[in-house]
C-alpha positions as CSV (number, residue, x, y, z in Angstrom):
1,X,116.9,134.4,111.6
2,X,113.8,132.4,111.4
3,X,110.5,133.0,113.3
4,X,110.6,131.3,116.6
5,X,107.5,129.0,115.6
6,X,109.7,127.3,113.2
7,X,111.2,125.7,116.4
8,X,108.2,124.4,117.6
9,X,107.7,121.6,114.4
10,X,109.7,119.4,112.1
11,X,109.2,117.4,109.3
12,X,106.4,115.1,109.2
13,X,107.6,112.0,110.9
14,X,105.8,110.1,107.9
15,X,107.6,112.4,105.5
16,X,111.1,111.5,106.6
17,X,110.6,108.1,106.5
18,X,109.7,108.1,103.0
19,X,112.4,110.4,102.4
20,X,114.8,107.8,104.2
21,X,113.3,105.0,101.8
22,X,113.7,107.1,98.4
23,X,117.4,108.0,99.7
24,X,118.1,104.4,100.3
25,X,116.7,103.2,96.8
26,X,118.6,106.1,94.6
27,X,121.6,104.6,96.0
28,X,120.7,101.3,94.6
29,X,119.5,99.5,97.4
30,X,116.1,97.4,96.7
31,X,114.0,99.0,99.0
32,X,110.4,97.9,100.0
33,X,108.8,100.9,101.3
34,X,106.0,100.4,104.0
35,X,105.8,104.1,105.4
36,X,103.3,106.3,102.9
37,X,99.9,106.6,103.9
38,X,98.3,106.0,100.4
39,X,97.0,102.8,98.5
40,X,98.5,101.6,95.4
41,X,95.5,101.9,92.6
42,X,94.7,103.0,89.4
43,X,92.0,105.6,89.4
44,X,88.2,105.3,89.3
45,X,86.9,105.8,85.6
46,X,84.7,108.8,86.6
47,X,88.0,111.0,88.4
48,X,90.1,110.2,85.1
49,X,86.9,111.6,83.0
50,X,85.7,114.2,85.2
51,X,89.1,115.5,85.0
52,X,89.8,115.1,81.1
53,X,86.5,116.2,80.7
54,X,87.1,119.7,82.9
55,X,90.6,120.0,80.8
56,X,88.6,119.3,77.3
57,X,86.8,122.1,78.0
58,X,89.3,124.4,79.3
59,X,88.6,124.9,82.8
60,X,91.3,126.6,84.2
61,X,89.8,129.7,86.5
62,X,89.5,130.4,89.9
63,X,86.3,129.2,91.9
64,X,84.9,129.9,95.2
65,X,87.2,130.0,97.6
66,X,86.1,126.7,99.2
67,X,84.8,125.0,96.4
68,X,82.4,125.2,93.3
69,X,78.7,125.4,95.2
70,X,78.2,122.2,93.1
71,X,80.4,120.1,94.5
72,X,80.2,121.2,98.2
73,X,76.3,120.2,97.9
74,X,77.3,117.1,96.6
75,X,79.3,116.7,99.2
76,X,76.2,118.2,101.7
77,X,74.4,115.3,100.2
78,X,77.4,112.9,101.1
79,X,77.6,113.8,104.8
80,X,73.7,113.9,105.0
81,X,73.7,110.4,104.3
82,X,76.6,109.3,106.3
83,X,75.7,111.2,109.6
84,X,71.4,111.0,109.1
85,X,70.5,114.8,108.8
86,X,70.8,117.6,106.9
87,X,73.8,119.4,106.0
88,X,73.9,122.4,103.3
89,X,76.4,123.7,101.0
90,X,77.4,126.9,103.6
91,X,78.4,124.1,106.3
92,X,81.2,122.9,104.1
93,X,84.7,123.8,102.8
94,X,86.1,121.9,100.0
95,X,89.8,122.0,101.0
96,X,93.2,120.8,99.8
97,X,93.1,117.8,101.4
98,X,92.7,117.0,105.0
99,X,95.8,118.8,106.1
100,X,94.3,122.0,105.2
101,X,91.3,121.2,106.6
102,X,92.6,120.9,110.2
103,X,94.5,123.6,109.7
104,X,91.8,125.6,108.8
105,X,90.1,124.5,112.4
106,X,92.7,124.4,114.5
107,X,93.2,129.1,112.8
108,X,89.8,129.6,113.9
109,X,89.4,127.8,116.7
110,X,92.5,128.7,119.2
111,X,93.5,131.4,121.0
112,X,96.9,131.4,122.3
113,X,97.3,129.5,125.0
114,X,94.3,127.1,124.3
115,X,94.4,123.3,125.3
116,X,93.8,120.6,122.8
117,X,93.6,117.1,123.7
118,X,95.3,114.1,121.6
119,X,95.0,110.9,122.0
120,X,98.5,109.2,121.8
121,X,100.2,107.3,119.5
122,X,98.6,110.5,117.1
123,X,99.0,111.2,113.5
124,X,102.1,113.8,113.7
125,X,100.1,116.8,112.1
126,X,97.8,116.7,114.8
127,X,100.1,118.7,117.6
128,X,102.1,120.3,114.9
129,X,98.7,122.6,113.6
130,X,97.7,123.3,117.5
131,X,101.5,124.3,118.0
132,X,101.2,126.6,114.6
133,X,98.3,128.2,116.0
134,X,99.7,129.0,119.0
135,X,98.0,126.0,121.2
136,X,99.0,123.2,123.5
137,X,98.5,119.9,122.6
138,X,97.8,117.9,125.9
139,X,98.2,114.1,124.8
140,X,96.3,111.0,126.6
141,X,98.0,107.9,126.0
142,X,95.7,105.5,124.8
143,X,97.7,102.4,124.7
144,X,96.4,100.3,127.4
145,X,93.1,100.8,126.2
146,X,94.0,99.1,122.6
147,X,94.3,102.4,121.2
148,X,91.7,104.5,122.4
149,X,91.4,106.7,124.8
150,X,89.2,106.3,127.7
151,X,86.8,108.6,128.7
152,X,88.5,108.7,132.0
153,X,91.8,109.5,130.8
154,X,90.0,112.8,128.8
155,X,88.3,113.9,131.5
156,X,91.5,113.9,133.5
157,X,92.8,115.9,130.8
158,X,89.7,118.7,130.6
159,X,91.0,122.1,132.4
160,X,90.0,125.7,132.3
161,X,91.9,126.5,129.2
162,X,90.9,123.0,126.7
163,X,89.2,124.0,123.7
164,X,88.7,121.3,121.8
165,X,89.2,117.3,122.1
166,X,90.8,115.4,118.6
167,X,88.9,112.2,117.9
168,X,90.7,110.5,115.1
169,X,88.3,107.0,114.1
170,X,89.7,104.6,112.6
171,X,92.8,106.0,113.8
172,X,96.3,106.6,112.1
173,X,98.6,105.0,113.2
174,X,97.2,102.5,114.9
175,X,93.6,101.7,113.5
176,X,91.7,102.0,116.1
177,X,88.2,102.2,115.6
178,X,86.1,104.2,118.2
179,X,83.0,102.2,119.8
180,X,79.6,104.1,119.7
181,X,79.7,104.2,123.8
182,X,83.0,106.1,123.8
183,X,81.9,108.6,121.1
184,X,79.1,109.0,123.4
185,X,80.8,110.1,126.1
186,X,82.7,112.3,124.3
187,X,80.1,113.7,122.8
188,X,78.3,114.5,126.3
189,X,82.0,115.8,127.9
190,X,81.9,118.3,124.7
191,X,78.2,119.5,125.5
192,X,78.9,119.7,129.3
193,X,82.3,121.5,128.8
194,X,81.7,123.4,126.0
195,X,84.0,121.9,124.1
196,X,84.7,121.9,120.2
197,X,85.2,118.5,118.9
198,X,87.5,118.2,115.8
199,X,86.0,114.7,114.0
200,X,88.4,113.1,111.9
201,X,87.2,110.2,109.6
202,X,89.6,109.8,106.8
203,X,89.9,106.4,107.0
204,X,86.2,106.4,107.8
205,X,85.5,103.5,104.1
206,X,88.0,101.0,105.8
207,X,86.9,98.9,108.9
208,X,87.5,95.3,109.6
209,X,85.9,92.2,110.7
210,X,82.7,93.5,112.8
211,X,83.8,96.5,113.3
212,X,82.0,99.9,112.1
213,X,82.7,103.2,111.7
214,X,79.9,105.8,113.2
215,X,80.5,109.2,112.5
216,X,79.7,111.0,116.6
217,X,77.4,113.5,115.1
218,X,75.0,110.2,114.4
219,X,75.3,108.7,117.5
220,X,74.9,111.9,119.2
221,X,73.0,114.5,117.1
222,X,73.3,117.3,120.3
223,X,77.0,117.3,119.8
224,X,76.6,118.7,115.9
225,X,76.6,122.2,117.0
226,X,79.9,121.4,118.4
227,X,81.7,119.2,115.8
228,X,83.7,120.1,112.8
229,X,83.9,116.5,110.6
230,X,87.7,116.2,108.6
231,X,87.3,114.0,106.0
232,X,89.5,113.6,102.4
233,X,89.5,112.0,99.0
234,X,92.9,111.0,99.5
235,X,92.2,108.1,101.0
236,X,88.5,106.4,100.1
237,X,89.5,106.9,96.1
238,X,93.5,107.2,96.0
239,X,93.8,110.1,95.7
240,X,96.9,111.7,97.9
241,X,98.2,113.5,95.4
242,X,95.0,115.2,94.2
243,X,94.7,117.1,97.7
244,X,90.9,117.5,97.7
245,X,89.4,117.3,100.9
246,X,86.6,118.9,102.8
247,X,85.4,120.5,106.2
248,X,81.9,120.1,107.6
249,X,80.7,122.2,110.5
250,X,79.0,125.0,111.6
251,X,78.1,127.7,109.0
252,X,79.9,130.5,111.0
253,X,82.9,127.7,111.1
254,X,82.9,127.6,107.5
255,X,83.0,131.3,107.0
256,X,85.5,132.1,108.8
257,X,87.1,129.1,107.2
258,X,86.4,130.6,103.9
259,X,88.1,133.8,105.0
260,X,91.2,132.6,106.0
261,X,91.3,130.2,102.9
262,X,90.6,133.2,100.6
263,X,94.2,134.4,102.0
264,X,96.0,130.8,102.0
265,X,95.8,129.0,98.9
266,X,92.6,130.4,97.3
267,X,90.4,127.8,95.8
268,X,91.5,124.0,95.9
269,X,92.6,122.6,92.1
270,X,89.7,123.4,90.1
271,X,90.2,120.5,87.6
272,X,90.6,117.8,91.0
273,X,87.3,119.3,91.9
274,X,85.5,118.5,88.9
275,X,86.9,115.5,88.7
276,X,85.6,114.6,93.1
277,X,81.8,116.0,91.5
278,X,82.1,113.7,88.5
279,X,82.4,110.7,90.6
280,X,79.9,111.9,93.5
281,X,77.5,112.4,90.6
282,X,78.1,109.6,88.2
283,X,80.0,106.8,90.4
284,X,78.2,103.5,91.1
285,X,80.1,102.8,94.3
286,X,82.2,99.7,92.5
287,X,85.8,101.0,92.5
288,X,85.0,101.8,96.4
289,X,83.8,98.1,96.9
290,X,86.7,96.8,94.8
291,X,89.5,99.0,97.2
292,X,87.9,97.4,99.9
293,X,88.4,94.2,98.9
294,X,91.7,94.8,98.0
295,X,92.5,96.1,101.1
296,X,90.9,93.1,103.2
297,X,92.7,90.8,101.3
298,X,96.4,92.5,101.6
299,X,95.2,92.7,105.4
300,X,94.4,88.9,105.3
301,X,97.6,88.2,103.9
302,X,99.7,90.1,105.9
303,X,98.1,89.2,109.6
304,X,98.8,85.6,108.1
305,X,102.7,87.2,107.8
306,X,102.8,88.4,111.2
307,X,101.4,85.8,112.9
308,X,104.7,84.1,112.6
309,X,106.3,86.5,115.5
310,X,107.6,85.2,118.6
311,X,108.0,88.2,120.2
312,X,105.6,91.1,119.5
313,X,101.8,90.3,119.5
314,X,99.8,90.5,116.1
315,X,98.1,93.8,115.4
316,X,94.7,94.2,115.6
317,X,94.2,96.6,112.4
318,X,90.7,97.2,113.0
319,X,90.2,100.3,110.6
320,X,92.4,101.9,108.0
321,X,95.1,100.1,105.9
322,X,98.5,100.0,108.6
323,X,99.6,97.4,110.8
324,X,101.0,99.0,113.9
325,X,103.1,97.1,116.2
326,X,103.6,97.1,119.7
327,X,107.6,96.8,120.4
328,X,107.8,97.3,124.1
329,X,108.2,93.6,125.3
330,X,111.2,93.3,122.2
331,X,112.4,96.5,123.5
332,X,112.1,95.9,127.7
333,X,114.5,92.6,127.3
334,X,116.7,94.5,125.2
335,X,117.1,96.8,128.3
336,X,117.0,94.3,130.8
337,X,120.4,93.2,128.4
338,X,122.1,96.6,129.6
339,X,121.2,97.9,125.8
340,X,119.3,101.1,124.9
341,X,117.2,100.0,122.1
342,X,114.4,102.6,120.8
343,X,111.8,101.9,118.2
344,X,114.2,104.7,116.1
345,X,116.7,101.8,116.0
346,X,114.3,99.0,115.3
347,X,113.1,101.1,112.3
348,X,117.0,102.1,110.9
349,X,118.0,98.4,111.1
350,X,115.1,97.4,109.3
351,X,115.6,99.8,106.4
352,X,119.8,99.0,106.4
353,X,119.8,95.1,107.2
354,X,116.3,94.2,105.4
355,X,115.6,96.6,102.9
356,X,112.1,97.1,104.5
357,X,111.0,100.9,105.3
358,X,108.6,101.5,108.4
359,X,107.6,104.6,110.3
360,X,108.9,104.6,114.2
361,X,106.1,104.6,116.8
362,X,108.4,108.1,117.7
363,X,106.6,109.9,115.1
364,X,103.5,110.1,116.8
365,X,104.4,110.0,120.2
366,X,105.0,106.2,121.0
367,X,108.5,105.5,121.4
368,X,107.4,101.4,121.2
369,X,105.1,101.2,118.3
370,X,106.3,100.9,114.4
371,X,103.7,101.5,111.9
372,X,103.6,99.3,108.5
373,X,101.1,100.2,105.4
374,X,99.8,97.1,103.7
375,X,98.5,99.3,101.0
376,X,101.4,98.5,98.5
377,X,100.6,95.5,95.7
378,X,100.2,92.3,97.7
379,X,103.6,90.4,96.3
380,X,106.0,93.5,97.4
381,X,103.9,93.5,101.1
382,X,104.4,89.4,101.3
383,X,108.0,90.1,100.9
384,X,108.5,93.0,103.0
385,X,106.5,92.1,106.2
386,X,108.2,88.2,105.5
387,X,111.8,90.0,106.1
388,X,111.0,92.0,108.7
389,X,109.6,89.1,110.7
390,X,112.8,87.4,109.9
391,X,114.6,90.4,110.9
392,X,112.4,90.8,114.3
393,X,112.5,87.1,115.1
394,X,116.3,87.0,115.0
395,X,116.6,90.5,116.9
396,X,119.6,89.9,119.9
């Protein structure tokens, strides 16, 4: 009865595990859930008055369908200063939220048919969108490299039919942050291939120790023509539930991308928008600088949590706000025991036994790799990683 593409996705892998963790604390259970991809914050002071100030004075019509023009120069402004040139107002779509934004891409970009290559473990929306628009996602397993791909491994990957090459940096699940070398390379495979590179930074404000995050259209300003940049809101000011996020590219990118949006969901939430241009005009950068420290101090305190495994080696977490672990040395001597043991089981016992909600590595293509946000209040993250170690430690 339904249309055959409904067989080609599912639920978000990160959805169902939160689903799994509400269902399992409505039925009374004391549940510390480690799967959503947000941050426990209050808001910045200029969102909360930008948007009582847009609701004051009864803003409540539609705009342009992606995005007042003075917000997407703010955000030209934004992405001039974070790549080192120019951008204008017609190369960017304000969007709702990054999901729509890739979405947007992946609708004007691919033809039926079309190859896209995914580094694995991937964020699950990644394949899902190239499936939608009638793509193949052709995935390069990245985790003997610490998470990211090699160029090797892409290049392997390039046939007649790839389109366009995902670079996710710092990388969900696994935090990964791409070195300026690689993005290179990438950048000079696109230009030699002809290749469309889809650039996705939302966790772009979070990096760790000496790590940095470069955006590939700095370190290699020939690729721009070739790059569309994802970025959101969601993330950088807590924002998930706003959905504002926005699409940088080429101008005949964004009007197609303007087109299709005119027939999807119109205009993003005008009062969200106002609220995203009252900060970009009036914020001093301290609520940014404060959710970073936050973050590096749950990350402190839960590494110093982890380190107390005897069995699975203690994440990296170079960008972004997860710890992803790798299970496949837990899981091999579990085989070698005659016992089928999956990351899917790991994750199930953790939520019945422990109380402790995680996302299985099988969400994004890793059958050994469990994904745990640290962006929940620091006492709740103590107690939930301190079980699970427990839990993990014991496992027969």
């Amino acid at each position: 009865m339904l249309a055959q593409r409904t067989s080609l996705f599912g639920l978000s892998g990160t959805a169902a595990a939160r689903a799994a963790a509400k269902v399992a604390a409505d039925a009374g259970k004391e549940i510390i859930d480690l799967t959503a991809g947000e941050i426990w914050s209050e808001l910045a002071p200029t969102i909360r008055e930008g948007a009582i100030d847009a609701i004051n004075k009864g803003v409540n019509r539609y705009t342009d369908t992606v995005g007042m023009i003075e917000l997407r120069e703010a955000l030209a402004r934004k992405v001039s200063l974070d790549t080192g040139d120019t951008w204008t107002a017609e190369e960017v779509a304000v969007t709702s939220g990054a999901k729509q934004a890739l979405f947007n891409a992946a609708m004007v970009l691919l033809n039926p048919g079309d190859e896209v290559i995914i580094p694995a473990p991937y964020w699950t929306t990644f394949p899902a969108q190239v499936l939608i628009a009638g793509g193949r996602p052709v995935f390069v397993d990245s985790r003997s490299n610490g998470y990211v791909a090699r160029i090797e491994q892409i290049k392997g990957a390039v046939t007649e039919r790839t389109r366009a090459i995902v670079v996710n940096t710092p990388s969900n699940p696994a935090g990964a942050v791409y070195d300026v070398q690689t993005l290179m390379a990438i950048a000079q495979l696109a230009i030699n291939r002809s290749l469309w590179i889809i650039f996705d930074e939302c966790y772009g404000d979070f990096v760790h120790g000496h790590h940095a995050h470069h955006p590939i259209v700095s370190v290699a300003p020939e690729v721009r023509a070739r790059t569309l940049i994802v970025n959101t809101f969601s993330k950088s000011l807590a924002l998930t539930g706003w959905r504002i996020g926005y699409l940088a590219g080429p101008k005949e990118v964004i009007s197609a991308v303007k087109a299709l949006q005119s027939h999807t969901s119109s205009n993003p939430n005008v009062i969200a928008q106002h609220a995203v241009l009252a900060h970009l005009q009036r914020g001093d950068g301290v609520y940014e600088s404060k959710l970073r420290s936050r973050l590096a101090n749950a990350r402190r305190l839960g590494l110093n949590v982890l380190s107390s495994l005897t069995r699975i080696r203690v994440p990296q977490a170079q960008g972004g706000f997860y710890f992803y672990l790798d299970l496949s040395d837990l899981l091999r001597r579990k085989l070698e025991d005659g016992a089928s043991t999956t990351a899917d089981d790991i994750a199930n016992t953790l939520l019945a036994e422990a109380g402790v909600a995680a996302v299985s590595g099988t969400a994004f293509g890793d059958p050994v790799g469990l994904r745990l946000s640290y962006g929940i209040p620091p006492d709740k993250l103590e107690t939930g990683l301190s079980r699970l170690v427990e839990l993990l430690n014991a496992w027969e």
